[in-house]
VODRENKE-490452 format. One line per field, with one value per atom (N, C-alpha, C): x, y, z; atom name. Coordinates in pm, 1 decimal, padded with zeros to 6 digits, always signed. Each point is the difference from the previous one (the first is absolute). Layout:
# residues N
xx: [X;...]
yy: [Y;...]
zz: [Z;...]
atomo: [CA;...]
***
This chain:
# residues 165
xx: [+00082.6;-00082.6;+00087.6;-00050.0;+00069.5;-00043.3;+00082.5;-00054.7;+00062.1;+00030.8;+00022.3;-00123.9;+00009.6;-00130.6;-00008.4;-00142.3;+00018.1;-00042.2;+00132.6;-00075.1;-00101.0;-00037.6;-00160.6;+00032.9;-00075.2;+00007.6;+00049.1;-00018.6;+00060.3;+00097.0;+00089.7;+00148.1;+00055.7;+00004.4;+00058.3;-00041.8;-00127.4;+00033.8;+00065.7;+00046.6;+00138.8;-00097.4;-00126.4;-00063.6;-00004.0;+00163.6;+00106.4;+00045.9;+00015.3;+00017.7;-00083.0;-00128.7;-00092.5;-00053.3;+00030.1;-00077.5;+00126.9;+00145.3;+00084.8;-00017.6;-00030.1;-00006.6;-00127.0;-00118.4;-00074.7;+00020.6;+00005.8;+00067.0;+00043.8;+00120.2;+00099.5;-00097.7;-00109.5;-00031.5;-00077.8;-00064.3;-00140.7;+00129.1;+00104.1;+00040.2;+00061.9;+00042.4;+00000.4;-00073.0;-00164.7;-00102.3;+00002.8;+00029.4;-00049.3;+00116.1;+00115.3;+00126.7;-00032.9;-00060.4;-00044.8;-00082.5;-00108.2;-00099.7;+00082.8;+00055.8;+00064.9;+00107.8;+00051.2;+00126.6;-00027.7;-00093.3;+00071.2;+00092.1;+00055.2;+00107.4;-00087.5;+00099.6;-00070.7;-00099.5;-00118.2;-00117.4;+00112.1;+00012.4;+00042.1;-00023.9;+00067.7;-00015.4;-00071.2;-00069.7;-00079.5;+00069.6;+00072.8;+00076.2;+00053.2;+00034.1;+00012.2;-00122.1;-00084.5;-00137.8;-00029.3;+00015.6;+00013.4;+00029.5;+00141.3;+00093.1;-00025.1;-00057.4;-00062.4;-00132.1;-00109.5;-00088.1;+00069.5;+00085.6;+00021.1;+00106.7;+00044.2;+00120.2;-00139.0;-00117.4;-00115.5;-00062.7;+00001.3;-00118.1;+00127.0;+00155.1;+00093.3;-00029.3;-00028.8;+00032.8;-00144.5;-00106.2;-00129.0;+00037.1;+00049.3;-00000.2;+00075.7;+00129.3;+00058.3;-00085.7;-00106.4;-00042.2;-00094.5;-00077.1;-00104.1;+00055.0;+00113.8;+00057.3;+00072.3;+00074.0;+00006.7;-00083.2;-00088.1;-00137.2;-00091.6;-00021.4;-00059.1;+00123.7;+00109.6;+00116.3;-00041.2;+00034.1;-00008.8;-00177.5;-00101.2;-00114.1;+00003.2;-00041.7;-00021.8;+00092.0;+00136.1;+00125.1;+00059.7;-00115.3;+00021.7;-00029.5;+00096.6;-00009.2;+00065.7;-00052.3;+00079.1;+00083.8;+00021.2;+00122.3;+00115.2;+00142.1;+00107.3;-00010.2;-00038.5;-00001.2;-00099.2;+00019.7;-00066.0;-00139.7;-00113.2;-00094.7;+00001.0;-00056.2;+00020.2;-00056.0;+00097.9;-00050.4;+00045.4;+00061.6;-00008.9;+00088.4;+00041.8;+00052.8;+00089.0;+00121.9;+00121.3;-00063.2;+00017.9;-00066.1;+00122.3;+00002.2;+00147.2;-00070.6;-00142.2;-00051.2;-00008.4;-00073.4;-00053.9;+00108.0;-00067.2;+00088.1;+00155.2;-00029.2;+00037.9;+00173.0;-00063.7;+00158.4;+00094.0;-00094.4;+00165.4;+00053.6;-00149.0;+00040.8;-00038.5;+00102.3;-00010.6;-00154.1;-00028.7;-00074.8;-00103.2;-00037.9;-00089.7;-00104.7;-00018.9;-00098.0;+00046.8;+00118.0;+00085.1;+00043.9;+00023.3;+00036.9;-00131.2;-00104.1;-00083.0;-00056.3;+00015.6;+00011.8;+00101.3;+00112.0;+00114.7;-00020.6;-00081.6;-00054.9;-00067.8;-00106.1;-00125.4;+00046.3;+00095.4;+00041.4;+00052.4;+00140.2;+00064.1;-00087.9;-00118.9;-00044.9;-00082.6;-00035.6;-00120.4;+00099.1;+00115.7;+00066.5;+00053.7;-00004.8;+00042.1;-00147.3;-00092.6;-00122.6;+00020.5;+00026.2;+00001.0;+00104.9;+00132.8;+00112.2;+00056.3;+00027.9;+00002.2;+00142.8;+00105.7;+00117.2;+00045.1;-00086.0;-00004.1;-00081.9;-00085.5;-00084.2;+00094.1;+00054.7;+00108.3;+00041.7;+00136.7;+00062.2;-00093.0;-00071.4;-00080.3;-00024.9;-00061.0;-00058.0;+00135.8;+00114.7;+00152.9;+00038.5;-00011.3;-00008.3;-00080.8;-00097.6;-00140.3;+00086.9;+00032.3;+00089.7;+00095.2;+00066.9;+00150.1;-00044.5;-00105.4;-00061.8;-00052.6;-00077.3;-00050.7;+00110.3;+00070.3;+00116.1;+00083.0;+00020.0;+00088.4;-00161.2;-00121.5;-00091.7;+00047.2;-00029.6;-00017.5;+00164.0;+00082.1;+00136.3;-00022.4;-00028.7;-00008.0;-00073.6;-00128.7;-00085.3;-00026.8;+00057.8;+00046.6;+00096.2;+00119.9;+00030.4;-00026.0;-00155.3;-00066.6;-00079.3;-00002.1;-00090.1;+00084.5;+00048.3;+00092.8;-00116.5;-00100.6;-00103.4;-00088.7;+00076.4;-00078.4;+00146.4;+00003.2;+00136.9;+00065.2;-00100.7;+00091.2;-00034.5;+00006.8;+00005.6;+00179.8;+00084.2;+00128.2;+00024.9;-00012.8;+00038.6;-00115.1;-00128.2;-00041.7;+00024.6;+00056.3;+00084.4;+00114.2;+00061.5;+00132.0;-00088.7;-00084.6;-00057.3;-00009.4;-00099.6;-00081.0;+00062.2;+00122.0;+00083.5;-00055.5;-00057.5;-00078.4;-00105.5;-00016.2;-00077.7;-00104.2;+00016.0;-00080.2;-00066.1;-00018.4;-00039.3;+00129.1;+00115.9;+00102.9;+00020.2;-00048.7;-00009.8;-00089.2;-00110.6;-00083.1;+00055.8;+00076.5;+00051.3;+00098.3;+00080.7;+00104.6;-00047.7;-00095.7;-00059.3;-00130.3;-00053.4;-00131.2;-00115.2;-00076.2;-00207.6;-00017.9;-00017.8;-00047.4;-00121.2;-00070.5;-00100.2;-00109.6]
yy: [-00117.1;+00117.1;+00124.2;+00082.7;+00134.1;+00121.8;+00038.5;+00090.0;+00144.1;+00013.7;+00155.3;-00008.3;+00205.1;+00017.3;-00004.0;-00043.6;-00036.7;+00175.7;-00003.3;+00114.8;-00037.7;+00096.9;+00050.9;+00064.7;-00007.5;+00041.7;-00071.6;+00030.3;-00070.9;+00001.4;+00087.9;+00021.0;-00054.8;+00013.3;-00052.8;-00127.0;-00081.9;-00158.8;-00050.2;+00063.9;-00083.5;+00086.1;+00006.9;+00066.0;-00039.5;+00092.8;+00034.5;-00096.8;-00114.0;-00134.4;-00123.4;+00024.0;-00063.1;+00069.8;+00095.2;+00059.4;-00064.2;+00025.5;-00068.4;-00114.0;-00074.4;-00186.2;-00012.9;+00081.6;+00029.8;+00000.4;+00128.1;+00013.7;-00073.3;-00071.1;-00077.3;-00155.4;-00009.7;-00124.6;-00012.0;+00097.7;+00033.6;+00025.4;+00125.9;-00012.4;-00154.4;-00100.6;-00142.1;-00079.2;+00009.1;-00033.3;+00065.0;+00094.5;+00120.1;-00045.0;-00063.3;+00006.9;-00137.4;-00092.7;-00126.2;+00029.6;+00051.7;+00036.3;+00045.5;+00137.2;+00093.6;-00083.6;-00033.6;-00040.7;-00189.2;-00059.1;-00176.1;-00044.2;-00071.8;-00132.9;-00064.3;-00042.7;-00073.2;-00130.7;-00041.5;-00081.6;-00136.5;-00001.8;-00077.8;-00144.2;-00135.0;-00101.3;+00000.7;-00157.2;-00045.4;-00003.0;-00028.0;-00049.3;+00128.7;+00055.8;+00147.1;+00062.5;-00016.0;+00047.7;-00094.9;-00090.1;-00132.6;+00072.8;-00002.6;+00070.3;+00173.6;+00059.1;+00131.1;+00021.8;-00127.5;-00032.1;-00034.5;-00130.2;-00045.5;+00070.1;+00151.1;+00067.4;+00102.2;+00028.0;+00062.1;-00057.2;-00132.4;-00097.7;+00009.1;-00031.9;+00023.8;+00138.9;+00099.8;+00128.6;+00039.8;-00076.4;+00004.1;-00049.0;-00123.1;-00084.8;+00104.9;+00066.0;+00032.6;+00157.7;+00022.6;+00124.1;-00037.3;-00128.8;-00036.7;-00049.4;-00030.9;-00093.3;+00120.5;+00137.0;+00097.9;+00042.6;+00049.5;+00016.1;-00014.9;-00138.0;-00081.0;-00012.6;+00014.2;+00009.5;+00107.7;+00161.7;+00141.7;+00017.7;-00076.1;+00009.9;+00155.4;+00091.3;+00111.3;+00098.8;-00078.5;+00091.6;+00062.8;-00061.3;+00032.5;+00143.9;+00080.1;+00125.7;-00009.9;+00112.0;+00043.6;+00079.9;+00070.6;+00094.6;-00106.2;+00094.7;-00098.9;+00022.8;+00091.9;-00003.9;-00087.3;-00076.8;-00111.4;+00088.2;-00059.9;+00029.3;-00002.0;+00109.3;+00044.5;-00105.3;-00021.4;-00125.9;-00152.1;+00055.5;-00155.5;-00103.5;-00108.3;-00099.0;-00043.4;-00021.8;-00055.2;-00149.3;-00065.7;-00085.4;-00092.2;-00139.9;-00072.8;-00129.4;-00052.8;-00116.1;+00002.4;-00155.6;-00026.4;+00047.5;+00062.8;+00032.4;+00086.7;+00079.9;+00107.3;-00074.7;-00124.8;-00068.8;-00055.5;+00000.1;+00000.2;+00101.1;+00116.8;+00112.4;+00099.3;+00143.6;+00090.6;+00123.9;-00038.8;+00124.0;-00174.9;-00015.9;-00076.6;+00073.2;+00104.9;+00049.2;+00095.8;+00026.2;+00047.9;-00110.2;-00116.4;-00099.0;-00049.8;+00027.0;-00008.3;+00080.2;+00155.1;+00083.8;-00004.9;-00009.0;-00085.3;-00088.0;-00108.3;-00144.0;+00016.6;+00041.1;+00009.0;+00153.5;+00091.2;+00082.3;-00064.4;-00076.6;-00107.9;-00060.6;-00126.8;-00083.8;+00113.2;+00116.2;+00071.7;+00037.4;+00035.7;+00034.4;-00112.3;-00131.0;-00091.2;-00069.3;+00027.8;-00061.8;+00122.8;+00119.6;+00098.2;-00044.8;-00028.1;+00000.5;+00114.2;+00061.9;+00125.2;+00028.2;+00044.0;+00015.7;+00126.1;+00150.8;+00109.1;-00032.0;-00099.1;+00026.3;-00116.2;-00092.6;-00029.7;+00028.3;+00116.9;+00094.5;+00056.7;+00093.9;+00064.6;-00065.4;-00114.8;-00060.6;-00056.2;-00010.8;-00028.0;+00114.6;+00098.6;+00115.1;+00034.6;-00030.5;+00056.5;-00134.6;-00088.0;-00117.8;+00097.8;+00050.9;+00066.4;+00114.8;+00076.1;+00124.5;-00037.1;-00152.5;-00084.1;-00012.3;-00074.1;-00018.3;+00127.2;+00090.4;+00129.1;+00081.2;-00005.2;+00038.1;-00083.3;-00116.3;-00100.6;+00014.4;-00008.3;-00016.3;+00173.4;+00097.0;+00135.4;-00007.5;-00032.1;+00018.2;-00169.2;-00071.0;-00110.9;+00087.2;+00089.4;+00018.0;+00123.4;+00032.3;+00109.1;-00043.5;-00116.4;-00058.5;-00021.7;+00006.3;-00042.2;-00030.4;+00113.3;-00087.9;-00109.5;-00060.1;-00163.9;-00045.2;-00033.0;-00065.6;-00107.9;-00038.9;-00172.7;+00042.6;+00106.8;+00026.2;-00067.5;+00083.1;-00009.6;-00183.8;-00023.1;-00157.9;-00054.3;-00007.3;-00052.4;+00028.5;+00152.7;-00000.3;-00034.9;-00056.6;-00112.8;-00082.8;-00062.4;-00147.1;-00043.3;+00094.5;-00013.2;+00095.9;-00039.4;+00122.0;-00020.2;-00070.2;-00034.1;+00106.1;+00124.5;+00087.0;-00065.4;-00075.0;-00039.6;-00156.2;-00030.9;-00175.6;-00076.7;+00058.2;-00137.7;-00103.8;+00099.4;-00058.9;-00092.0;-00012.2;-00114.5;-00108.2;+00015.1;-00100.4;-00083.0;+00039.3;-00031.1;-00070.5;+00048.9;-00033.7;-00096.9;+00023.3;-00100.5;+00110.0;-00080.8;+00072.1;+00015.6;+00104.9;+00008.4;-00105.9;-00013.1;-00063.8;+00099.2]
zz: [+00000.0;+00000.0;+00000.0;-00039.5;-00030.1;+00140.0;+00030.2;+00120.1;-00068.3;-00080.7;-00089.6;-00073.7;+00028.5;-00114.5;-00177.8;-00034.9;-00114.7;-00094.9;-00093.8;-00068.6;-00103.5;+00015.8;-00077.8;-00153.0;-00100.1;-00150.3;-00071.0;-00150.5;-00108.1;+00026.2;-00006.1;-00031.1;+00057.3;+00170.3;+00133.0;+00009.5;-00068.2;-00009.6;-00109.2;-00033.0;-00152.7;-00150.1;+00017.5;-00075.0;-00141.9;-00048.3;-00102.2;-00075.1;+00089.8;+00004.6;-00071.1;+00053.0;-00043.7;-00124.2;-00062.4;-00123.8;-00110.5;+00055.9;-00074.3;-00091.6;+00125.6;-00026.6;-00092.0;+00051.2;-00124.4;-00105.0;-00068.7;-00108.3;-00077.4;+00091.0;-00072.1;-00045.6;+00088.5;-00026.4;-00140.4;+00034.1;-00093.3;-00150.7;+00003.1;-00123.3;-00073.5;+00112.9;-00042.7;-00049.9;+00046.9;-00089.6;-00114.3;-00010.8;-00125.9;-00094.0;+00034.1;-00105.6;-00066.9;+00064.3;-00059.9;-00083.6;+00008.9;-00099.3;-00123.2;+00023.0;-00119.9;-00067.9;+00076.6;-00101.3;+00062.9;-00052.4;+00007.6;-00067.9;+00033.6;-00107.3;-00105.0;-00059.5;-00100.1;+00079.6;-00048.4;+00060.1;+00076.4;+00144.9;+00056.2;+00009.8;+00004.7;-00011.4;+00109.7;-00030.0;+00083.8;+00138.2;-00039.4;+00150.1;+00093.6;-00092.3;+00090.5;+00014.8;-00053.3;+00099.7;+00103.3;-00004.7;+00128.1;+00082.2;+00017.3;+00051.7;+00047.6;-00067.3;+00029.6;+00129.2;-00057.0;+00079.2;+00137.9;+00002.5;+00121.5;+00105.7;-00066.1;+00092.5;+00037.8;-00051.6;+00014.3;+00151.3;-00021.2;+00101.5;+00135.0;-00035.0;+00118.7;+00073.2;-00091.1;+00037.2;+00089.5;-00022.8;+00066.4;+00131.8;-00025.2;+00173.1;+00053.3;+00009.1;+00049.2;+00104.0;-00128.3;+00079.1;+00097.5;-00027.2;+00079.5;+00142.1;-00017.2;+00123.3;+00067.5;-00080.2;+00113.2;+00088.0;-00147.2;+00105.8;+00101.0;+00001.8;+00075.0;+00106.8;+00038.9;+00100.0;+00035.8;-00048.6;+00056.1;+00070.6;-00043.8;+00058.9;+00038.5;+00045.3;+00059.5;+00032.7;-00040.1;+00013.2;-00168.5;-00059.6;-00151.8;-00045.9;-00072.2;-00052.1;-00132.0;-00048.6;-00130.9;-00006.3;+00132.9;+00025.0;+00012.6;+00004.9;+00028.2;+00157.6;+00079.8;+00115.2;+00070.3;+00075.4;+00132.3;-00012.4;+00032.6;+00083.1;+00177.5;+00048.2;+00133.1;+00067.4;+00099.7;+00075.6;-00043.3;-00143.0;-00077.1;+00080.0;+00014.9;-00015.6;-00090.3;-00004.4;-00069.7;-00022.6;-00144.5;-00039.7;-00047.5;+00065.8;-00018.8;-00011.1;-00032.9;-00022.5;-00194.6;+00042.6;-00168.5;-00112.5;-00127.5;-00053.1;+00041.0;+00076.0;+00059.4;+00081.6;+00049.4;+00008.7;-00099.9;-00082.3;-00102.5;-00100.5;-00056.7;-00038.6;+00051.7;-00021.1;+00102.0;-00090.6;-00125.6;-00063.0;-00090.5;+00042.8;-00103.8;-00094.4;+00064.6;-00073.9;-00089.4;-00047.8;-00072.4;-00088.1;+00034.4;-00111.4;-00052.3;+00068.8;-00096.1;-00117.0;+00015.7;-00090.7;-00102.2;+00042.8;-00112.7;-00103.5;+00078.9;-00100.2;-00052.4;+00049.8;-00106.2;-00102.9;+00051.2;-00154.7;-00107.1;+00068.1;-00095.1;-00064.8;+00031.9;-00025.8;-00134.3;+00034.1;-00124.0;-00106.8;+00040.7;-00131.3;-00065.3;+00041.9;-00090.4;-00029.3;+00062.6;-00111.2;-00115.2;-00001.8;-00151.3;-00044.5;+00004.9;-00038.0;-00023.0;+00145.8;-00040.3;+00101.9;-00064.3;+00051.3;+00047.9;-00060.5;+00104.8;+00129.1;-00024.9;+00147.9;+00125.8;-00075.9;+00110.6;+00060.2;-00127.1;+00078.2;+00085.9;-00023.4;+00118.4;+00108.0;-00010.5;+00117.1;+00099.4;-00072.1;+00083.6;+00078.2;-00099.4;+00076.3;+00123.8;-00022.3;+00119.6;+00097.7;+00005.7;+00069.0;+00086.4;-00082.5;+00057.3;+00059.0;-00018.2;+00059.6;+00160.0;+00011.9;+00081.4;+00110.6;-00072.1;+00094.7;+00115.9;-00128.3;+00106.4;+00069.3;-00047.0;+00153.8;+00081.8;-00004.6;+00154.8;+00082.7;-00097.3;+00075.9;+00069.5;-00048.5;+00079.9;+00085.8;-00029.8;+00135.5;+00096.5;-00051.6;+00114.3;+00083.9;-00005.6;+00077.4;+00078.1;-00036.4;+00084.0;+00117.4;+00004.9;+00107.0;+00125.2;+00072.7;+00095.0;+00136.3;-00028.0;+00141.5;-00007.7;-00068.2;+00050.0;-00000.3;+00146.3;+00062.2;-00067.1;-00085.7;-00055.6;-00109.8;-00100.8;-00172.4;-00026.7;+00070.6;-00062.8;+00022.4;+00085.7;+00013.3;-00060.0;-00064.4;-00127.2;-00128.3;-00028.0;-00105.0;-00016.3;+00110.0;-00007.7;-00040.2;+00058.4;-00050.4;-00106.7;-00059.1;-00130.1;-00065.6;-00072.9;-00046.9;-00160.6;-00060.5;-00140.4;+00001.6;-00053.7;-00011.9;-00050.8;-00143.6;-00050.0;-00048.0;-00142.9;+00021.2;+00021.8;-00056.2;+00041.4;+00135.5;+00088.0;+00146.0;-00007.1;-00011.1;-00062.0;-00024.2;-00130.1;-00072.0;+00066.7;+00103.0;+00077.4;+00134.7;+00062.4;+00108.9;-00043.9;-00087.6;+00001.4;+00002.1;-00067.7;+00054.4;+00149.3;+00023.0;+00208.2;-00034.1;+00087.8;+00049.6;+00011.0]
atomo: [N;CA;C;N;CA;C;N;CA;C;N;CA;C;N;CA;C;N;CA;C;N;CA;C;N;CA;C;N;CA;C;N;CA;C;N;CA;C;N;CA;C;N;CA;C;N;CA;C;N;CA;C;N;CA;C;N;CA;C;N;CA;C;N;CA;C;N;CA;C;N;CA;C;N;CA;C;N;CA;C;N;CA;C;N;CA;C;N;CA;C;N;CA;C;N;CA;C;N;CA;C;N;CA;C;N;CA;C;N;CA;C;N;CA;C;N;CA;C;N;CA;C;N;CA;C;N;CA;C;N;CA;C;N;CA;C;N;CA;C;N;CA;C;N;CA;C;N;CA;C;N;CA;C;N;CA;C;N;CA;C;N;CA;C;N;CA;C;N;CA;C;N;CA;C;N;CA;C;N;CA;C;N;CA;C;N;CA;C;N;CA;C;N;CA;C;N;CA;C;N;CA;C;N;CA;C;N;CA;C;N;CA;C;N;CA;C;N;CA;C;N;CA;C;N;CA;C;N;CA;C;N;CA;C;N;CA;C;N;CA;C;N;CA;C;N;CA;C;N;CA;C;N;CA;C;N;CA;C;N;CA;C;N;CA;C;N;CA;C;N;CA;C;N;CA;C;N;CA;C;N;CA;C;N;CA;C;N;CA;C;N;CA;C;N;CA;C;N;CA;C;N;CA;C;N;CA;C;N;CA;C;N;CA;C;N;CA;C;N;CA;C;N;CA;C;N;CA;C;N;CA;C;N;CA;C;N;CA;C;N;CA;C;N;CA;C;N;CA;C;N;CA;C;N;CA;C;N;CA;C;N;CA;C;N;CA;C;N;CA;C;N;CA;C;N;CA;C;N;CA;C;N;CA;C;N;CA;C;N;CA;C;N;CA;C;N;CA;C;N;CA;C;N;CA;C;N;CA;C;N;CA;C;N;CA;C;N;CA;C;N;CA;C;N;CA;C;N;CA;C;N;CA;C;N;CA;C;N;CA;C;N;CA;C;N;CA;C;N;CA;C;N;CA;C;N;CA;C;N;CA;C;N;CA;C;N;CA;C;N;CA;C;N;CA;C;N;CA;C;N;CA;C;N;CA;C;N;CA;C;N;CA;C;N;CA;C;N;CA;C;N;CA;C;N;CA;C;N;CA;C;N;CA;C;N;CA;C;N;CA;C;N;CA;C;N;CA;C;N;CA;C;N;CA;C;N;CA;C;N;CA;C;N;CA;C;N;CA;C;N;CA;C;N;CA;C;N;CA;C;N;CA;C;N;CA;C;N;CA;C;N;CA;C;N;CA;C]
***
């Protein structure tokens, strides 16, 4: 639990942040559309679909972990709870690798190699929020020694550790 006060407004909850990741996502849908690859094999729409259906579980199973501590700011909800079960024990942002997957997974159902890039990008944009404001949290006493833990920001930790339960 957090015993500092929580600020108030767009701006002062990451705001800036969240219109970013926007953007960036929505122009990733939009680059698939505009510019596709040439009509993709079957198999890479397979393959498109099923990094789609990964990129679903991943958000449902954050989700269903953060229960009530869930926001769209990068900042905690007041009161929240540090969340180190379910998915949450083996990756540190699931719900970020799920935005990842299911971008990846849409730009390879278009075949579309600007919206990759982009969506790698919106990846690498992902990454330097959380690594900044992971280390804005310091009042929840056990953040830094679960970010030793779960040092896999994203799905690789998964892959290494196994499906949580």
């Amino acid at each position: 639990m957090s015993s500092q006060s929580q600020p108030v407004g767009f701006l002062a909850r990451g705001g800036l942040w969240v219109l970013a990741q926007f953007a960036l996502m929505v122009a990733g849908i939009g680059l698939g559309v505009v510019f596709p690859g040439d009509r993709p094999s079957g198999l890479f729409r397979l393959l498109g679909l099923s990094i789609i259906a990964l990129g679903g579980w991943f958000g449902i199973a954050g989700a269903k972990a953060l229960g009530r501590n869930r926001t769209a700011y990068p900042r905690p909800v007041a009161e929240g709870a540090l969340i180190q079960h379910g998915i949450y024990a083996r990756v540190r942002h699931p719900l970020y690798t799920s935005v990842i997957l299911i971008g990846l997974g849409w730009a390879a159902l278009w075949g579309s190699w600007p919206a990759i890039g982009l969506i790698s990008t919106v990846g690498l944009t992902l990454s330097i929020i959380r690594a900044k404001t992971d280390s804005l949290f310091p009042s929840f006493v056990v953040h830094l020694a679960y970010n030793t833990t779960i040092s896999i920001l994203f799905i690789i930790g998964v892959f290494v550790g196994g499906f949580p339960a």
